[in-house]
N, CA, C and O atoms as a GROMACS GRO file, in nm:
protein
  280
    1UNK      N    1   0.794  -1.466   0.516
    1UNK     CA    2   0.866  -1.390   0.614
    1UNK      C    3   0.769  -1.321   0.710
    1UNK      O    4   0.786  -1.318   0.831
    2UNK      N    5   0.694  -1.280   0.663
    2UNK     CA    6   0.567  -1.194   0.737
    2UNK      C    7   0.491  -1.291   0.850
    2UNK      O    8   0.432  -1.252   0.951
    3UNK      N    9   0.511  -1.451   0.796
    3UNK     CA   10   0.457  -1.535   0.912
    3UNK      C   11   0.515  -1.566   1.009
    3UNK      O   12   0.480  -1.593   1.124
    4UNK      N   13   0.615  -1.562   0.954
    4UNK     CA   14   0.743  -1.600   1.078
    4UNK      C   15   0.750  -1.514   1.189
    4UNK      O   16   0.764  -1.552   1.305
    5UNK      N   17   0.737  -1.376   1.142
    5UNK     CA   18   0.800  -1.280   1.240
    5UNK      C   19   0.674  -1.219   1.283
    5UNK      O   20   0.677  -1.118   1.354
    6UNK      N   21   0.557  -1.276   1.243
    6UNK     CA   22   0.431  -1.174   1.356
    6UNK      C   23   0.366  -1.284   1.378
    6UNK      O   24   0.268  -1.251   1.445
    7UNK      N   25   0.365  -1.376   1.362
    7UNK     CA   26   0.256  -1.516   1.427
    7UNK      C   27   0.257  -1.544   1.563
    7UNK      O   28   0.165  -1.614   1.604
    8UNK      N   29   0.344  -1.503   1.648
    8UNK     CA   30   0.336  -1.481   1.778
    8UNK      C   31   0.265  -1.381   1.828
    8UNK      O   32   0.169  -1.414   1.898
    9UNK      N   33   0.284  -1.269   1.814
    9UNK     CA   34   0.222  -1.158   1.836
    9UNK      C   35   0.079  -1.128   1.764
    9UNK      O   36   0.024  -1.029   1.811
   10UNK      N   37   0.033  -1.170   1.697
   10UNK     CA   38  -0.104  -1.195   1.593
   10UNK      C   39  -0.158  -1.268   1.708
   10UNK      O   40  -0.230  -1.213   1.791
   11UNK      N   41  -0.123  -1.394   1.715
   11UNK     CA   42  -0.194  -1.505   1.790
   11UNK      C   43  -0.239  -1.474   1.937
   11UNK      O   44  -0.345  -1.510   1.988
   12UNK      N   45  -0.137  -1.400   1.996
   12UNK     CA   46  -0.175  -1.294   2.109
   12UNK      C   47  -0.285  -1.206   2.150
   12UNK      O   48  -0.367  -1.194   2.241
   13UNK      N   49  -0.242  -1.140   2.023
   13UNK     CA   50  -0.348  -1.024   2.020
   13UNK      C   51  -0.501  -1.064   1.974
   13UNK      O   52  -0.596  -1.036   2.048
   14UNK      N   53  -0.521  -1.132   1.845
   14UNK     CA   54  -0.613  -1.146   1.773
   14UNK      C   55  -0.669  -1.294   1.791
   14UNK      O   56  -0.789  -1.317   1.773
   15UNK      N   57  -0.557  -1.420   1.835
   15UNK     CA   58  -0.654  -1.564   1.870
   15UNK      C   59  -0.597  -1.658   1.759
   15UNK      O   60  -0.589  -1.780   1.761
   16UNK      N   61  -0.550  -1.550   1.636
   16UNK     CA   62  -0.527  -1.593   1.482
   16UNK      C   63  -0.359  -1.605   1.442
   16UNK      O   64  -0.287  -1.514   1.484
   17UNK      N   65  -0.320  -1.673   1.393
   17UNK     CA   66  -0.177  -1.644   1.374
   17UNK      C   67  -0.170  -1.605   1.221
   17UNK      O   68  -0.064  -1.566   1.171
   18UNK      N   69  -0.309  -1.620   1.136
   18UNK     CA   70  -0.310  -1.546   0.994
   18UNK      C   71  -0.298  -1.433   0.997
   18UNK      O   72  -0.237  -1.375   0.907
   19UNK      N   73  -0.361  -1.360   1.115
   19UNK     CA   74  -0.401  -1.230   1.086
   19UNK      C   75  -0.339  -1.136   1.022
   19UNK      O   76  -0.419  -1.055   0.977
   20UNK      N   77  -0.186  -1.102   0.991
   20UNK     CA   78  -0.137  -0.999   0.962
   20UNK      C   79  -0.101  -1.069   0.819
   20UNK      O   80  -0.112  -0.990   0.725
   21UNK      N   81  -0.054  -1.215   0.779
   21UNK     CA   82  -0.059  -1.275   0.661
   21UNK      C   83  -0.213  -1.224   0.601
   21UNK      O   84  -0.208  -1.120   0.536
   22UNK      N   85  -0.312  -1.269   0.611
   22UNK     CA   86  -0.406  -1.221   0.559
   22UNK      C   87  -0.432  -1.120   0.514
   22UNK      O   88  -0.509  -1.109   0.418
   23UNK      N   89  -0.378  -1.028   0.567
   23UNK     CA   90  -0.371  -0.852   0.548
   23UNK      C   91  -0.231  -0.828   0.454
   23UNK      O   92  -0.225  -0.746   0.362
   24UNK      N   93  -0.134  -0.906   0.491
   24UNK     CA   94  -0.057  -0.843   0.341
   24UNK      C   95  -0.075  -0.966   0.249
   24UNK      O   96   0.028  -0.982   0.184
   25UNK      N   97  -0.170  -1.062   0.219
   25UNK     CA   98  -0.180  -1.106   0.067
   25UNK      C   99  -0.316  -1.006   0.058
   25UNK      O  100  -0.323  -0.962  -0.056
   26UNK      N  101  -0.382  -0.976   0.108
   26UNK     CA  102  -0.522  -0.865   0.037
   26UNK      C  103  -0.483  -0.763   0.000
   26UNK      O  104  -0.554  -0.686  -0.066
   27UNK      N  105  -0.350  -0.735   0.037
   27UNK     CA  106  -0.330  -0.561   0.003
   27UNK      C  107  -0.218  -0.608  -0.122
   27UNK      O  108  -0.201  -0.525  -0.212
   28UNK      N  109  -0.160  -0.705  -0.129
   28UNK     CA  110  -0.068  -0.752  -0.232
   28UNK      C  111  -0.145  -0.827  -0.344
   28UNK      O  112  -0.096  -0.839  -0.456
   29UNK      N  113  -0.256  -0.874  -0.314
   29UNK     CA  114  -0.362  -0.880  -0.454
   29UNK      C  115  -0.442  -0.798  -0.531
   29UNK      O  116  -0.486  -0.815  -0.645
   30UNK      N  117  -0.463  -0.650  -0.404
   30UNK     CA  118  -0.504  -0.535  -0.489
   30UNK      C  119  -0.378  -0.452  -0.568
   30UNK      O  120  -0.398  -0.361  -0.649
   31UNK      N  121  -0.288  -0.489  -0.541
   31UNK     CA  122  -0.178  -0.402  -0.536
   31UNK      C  123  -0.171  -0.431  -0.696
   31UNK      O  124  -0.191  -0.340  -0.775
   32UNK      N  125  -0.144  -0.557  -0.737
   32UNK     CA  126  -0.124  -0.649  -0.821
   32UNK      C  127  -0.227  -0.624  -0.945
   32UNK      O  128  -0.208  -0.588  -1.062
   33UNK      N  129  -0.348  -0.657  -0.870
   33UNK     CA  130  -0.499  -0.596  -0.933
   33UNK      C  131  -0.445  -0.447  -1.070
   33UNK      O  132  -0.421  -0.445  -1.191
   34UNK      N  133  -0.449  -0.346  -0.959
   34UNK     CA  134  -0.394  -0.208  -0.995
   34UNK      C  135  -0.286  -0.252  -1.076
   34UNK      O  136  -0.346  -0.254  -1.183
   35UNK      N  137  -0.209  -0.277  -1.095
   35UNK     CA  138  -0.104  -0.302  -1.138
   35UNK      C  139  -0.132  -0.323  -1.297
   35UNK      O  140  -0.102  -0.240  -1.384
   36UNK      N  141  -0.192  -0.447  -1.317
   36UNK     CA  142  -0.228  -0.508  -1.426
   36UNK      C  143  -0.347  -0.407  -1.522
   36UNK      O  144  -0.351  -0.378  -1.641
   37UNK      N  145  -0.445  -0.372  -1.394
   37UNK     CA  146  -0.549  -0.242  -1.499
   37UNK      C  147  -0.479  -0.125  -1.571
   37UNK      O  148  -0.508  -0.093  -1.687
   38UNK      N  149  -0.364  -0.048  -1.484
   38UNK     CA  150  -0.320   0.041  -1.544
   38UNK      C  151  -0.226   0.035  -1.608
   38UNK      O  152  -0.193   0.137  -1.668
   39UNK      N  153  -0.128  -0.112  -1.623
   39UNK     CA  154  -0.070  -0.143  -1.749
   39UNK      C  155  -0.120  -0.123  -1.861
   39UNK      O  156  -0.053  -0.054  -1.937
   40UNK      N  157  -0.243  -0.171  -1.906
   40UNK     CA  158  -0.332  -0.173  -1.981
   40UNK      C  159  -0.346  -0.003  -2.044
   40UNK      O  160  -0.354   0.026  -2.164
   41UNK      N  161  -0.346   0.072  -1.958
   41UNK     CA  162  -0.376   0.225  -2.006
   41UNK      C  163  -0.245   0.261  -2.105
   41UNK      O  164  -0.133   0.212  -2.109
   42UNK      N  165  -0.293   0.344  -2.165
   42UNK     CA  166  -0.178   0.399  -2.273
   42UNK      C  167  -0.132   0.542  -2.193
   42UNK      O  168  -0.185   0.647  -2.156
   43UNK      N  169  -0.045   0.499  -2.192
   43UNK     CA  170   0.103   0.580  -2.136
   43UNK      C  171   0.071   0.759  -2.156
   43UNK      O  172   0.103   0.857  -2.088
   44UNK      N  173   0.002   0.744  -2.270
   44UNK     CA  174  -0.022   0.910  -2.318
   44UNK      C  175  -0.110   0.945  -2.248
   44UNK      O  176  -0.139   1.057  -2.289
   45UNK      N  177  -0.173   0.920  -2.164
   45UNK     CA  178  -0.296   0.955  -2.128
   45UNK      C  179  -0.259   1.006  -1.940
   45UNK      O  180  -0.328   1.069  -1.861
   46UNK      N  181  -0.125   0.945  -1.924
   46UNK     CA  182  -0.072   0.996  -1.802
   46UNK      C  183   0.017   1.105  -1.798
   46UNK      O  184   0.073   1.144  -1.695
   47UNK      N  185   0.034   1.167  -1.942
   47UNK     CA  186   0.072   1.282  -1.926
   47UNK      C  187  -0.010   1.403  -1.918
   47UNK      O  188   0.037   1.515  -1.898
   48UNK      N  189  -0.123   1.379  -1.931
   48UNK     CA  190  -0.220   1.528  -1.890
   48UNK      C  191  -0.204   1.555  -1.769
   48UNK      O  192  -0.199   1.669  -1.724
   49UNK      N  193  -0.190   1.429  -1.690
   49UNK     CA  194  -0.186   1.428  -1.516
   49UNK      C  195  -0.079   1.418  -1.460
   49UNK      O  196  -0.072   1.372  -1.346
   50UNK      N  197   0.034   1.462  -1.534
   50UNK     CA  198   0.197   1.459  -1.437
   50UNK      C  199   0.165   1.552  -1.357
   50UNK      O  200   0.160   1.508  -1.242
   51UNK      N  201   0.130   1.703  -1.368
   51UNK     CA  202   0.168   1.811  -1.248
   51UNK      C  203   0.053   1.796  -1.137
   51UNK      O  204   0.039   1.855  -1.030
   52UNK      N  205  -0.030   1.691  -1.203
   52UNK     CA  206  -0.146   1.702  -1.022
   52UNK      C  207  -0.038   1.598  -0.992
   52UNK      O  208   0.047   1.647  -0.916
   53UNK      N  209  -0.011   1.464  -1.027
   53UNK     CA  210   0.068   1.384  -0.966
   53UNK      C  211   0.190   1.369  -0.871
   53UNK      O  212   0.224   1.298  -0.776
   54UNK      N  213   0.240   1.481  -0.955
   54UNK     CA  214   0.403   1.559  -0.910
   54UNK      C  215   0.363   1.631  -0.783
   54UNK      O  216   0.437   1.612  -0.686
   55UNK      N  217   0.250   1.716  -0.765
   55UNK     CA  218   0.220   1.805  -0.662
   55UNK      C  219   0.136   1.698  -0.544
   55UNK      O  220   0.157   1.722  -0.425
   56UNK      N  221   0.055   1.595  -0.576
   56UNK     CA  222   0.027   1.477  -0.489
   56UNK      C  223   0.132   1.436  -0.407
   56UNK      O  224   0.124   1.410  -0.287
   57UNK      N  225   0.252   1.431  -0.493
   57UNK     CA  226   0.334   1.338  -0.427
   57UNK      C  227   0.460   1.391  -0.354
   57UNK      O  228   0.551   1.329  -0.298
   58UNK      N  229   0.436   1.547  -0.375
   58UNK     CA  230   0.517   1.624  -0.277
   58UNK      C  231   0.430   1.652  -0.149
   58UNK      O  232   0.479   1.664  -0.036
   59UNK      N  233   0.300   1.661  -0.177
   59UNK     CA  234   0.218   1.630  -0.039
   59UNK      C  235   0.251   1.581   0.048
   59UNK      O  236   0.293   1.619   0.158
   60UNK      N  237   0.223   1.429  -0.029
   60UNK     CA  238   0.204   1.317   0.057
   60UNK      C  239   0.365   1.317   0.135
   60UNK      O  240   0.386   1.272   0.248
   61UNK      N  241   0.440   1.360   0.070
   61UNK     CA  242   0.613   1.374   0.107
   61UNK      C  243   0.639   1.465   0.201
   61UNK      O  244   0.754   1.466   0.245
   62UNK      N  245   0.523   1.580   0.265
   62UNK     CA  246   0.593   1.653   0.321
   62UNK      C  247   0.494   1.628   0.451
   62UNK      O  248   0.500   1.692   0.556
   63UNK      N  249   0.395   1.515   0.419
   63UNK     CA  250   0.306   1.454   0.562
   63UNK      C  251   0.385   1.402   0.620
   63UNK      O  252   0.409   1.448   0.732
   64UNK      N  253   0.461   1.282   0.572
   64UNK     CA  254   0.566   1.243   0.698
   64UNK      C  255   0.613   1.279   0.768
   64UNK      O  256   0.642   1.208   0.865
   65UNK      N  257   0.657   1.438   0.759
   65UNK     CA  258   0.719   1.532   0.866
   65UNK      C  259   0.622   1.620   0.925
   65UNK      O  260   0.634   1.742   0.932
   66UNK      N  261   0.543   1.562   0.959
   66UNK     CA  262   0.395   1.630   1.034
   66UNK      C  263   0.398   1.559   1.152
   66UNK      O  264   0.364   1.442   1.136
   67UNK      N  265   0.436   1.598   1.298
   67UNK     CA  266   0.439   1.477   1.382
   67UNK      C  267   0.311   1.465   1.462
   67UNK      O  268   0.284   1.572   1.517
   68UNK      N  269   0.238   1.381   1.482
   68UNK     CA  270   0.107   1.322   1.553
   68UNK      C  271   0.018   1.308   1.376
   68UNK      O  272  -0.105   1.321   1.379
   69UNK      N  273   0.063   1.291   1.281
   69UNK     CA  274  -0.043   1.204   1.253
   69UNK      C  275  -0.018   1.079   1.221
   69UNK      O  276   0.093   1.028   1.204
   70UNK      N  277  -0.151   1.016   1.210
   70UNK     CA  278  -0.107   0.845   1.194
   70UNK      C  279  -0.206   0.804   1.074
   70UNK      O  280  -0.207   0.689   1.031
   0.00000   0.00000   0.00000
């Protein structure tokens, strides 16, 4: 789907019609990567770190409503 709908505009900009395919299988093989390492971790060991996590992720939640950054 990702080729379909930016391979025009890729090819434009960049010469490449991979370009933005290329960029979401690298970020979908690290993603994947991560995925599989921290399966591996035992579950107990992510409870020392719920309240930095919890407070990370109200952060990162209340950046979106910050307008001018990118």
């Amino acid at each position: 789907m990702v080729l379909s709908a930016s391979s025009p505009s890729a090819l434009a900009t960049t010469g490449s019609s991979y370009t933005y395919v290329l960029k979401q299988a690298f970020s979908a093989a690290i993603g994947i990567a991560a995925m599989l390492i921290l399966s591996k971790i035992d579950y107990k060991i992510y409870s020392r770190f719920y309240k930095i996590a919890y407070a990370g992720a109200i952060i990162v939640l209340l950046l979106v409503l910050v307008p001018g950054l990118r």
